[in-house]
N, C-alpha and C positions, 0 to 999 in steps of 0.2 A: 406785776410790773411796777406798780407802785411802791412797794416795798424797795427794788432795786433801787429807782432812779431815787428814793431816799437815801439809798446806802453810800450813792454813788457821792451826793451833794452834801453828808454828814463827810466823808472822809475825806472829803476838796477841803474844808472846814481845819480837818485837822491838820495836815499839808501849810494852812493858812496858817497856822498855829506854828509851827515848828521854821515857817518864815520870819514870823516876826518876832521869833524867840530871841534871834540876837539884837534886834531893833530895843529891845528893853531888858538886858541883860539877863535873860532866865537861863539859866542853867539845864540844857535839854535831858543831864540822865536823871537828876530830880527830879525835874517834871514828870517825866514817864515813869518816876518812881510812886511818886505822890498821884499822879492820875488814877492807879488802880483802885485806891480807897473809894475815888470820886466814884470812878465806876460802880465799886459795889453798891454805895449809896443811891444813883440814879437808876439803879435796876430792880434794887429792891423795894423804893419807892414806886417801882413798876409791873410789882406784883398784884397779880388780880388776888379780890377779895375771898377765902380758901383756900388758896394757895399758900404753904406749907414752905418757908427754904429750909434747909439740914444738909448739913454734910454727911452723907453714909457712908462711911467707909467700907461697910461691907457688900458694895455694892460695885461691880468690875466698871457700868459707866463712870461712876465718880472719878477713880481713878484715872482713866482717860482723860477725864473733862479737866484734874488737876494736874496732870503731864502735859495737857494741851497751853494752859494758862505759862506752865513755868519754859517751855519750847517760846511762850511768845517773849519773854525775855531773853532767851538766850537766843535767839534770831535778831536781836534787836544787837545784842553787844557782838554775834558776828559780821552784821553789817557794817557796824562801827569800826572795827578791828577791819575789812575788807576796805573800807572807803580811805583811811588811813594809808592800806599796804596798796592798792589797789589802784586808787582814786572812785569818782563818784559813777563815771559814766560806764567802765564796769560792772561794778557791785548794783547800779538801778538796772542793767540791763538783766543780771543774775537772777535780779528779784522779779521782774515783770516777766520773763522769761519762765521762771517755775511754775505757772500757768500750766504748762503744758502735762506736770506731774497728776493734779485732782482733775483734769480734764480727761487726759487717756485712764484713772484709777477709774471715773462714774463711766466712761465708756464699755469699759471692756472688763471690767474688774465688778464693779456694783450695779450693772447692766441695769444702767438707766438712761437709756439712750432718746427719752423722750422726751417734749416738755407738755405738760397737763397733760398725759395723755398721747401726743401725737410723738409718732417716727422720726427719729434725724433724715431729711432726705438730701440726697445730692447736693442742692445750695446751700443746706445747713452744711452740709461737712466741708464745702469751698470757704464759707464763713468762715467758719474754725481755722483753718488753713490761713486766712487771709490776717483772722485776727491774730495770730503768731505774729506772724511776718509784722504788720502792724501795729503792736507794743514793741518789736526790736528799733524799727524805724524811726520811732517818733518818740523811744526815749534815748534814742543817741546823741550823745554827742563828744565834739574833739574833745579829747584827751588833754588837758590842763599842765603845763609844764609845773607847773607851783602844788599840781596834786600828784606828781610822779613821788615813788618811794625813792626816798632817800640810798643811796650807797652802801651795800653791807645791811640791809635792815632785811636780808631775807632773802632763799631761793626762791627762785621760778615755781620748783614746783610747792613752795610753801603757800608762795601766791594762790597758786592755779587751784590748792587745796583749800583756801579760804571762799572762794568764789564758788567752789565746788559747792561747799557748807552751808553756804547762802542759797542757794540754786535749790540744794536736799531739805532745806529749814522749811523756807516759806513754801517747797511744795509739798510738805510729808505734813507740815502743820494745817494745810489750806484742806488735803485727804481728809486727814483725820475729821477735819469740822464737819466734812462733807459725810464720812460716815457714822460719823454720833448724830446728825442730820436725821437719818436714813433710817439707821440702827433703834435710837432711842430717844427722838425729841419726838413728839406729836404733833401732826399734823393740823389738827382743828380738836376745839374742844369735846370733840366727842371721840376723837379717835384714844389707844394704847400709846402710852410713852410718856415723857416727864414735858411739863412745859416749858416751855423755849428760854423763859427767864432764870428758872430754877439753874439749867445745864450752863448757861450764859455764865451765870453768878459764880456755880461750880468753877468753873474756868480763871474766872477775875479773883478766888480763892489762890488758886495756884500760883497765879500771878503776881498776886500780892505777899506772896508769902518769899519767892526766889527772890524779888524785886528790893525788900527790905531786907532779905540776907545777903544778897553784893553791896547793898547800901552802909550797910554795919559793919561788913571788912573795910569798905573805903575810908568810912569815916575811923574807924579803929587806926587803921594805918594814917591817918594823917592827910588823906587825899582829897575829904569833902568839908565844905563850911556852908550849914543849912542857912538859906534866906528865905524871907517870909515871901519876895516876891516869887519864888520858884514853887510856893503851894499857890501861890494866884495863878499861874502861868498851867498847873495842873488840872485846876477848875474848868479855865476854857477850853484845855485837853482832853479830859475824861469825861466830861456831858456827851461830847458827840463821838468820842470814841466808841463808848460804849454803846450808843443811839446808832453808829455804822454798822458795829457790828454783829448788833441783835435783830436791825433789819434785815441784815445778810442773810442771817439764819432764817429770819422769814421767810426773806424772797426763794434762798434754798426749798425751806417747805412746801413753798407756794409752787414750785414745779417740780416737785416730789423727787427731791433731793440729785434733780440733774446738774452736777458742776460743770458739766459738759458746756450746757447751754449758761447758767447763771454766769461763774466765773470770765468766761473771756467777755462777757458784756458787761460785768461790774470794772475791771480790768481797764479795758479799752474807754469806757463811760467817765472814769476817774482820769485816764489821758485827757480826755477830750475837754471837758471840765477847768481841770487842771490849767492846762494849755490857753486856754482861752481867761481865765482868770490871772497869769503871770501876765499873757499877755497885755490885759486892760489894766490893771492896775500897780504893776510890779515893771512894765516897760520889757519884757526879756522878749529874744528875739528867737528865732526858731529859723533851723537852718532847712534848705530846701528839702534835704532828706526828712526832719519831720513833716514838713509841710503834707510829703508823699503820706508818708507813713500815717498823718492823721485822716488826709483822707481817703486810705483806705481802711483807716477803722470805721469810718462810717458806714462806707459799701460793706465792711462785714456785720455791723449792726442789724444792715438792713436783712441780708444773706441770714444771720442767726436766726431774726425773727419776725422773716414775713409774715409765719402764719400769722400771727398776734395781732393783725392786722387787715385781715382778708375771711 
């Protein structure tokens, strides 16, 4: 659990980051361009002592783990492109929503229906149930007349098919982590599989690699002008990027690769967080529908994980 509620409070962090990016004019796809480097640096500084990085190509996780990496940019520039045609309160809902894809894959597909150990029972699957419902509720919100798509910028169904993308992205990406999880990271130093850093790194490889090949068509074409403050604005980015999402993978290990269970309480925990963090310090106001919908993420928190508790 402790891994989690880390994941949960590194990725509020970055949230925090990507608020105040236009407060001092950082340029947000730099930053997320220049953040991967930070990442590999903070991870590999976080390699235990024997531990060996390489990229093996002849190795089928590698390849996954470097498809994984470059899916996370290219999820990044369909949400971009969605929030545009779309607006915002769409495209968050597309994303918090694909939840439901690594949750029914560890359920019924990578039959790990347990956490440490125990049975999904009854209240856990009302939880589950609840915590849907509950990221839809409490990331809503009206629809922003100044974020409607412009006239002529596109059909419906061009729309429906970007949101679509988003919905497939983050949950076919969120799968995947869950079964190189499972598949090929180890669980404790003693067990079979690569350690959590190495496959991590693998990943922030791929990412780095698509990440400076959009960046080089942009700047080629005339689109980008590098500033020194958007590698500072990367730095406060990719410490805890990568710190969220190595813990992720922990807390994955840590209940032996149930997204079932992990996912909608990292999910709903980042709401909740979140929410209360705009709140105090950011002033933003949250309409009654969230209000619902945060607390009943809570009743699903509890619902996910009495046992942990008892």
């Amino acid at each position: 659990m402790v891994y989690l509620i880390a994941s949960v409070v590194l990725s509020v962090l970055l949230l925090l980051n990507f608020r105040l990016f236009p407060r001092y004019q950082v340029d947000t796809f730099q930053a997320i361009v220049f953040n991967y480097p930070i990442c590999f640096v903070t991870g590999y500084l976080l390699l235990p002592a024997g531990v060996e990085f390489r990229v093996d190509l002849t190795q089928t996780w590698t390849w996954m783990a470097l498809g994984i990496g470059v899916a996370f940019v290219l999820t990044f520039l369909l949400s971009g492109a969605s929030t545009q045609r779309n607006g915002m309160t769409a495209t968050s809902l597309a994303n918090n929503l694909s939840l439901v894809i690594p949750v029914s894959v560890s359920l019924f597909v990578l039959a790990t229906p347990g956490t440490a150990g125990r049975a999904f029972d009854t209240w856990n699957y009302v939880g589950l149930l609840l915590a849907v419902v509950a990221v839809g509720l409490s990331t809503y919100r009206k629809p922003d007349p100044a974020e409607a798509a412009p006239t002529g910028s596109g059909t419906l169904g061009q729309s429906a098919l970007l949101l679509l993308s988003v919905f497939l992205m983050y949950g076919l990406t969120n799968t995947m982590i869950n079964y190189m999880n499972v598949r090929y990271i180890a669980a404790d130093a003693s067990a079979t599989g690569h350690h959590p850093v190495v496959v991590t790194l693998t990943m922030v490889v791929g990412a780095i690699a698509a990440g400076f090949f959009l960046l080089l068509i942009r700047y080629a074409r005339g689109g980008e002008r590098l500033a020194g403050r958007n590698v500072v604005g990367a730095i406060t980015l990719g410490i805890p990027n990568f710190l969220s999402f190595y813990t992720l993978v922990l807390a994955l290990s840590a209940y032996g690769g149930n997204g079932a269970f992990v996912y909608p309480l990292y999910n709903i925990g980042v709401i909740l967080l979140a929410a209360a963090t705009a709140t105090l310090f950011f002033r933003e106001s949250l309409l009654t529908i969230n209000k619902i919908g945060l607390a009943l993420a809570i009743l699903a928190i509890a619902l996910l994980s009495w046992q942990e508790f008892v």
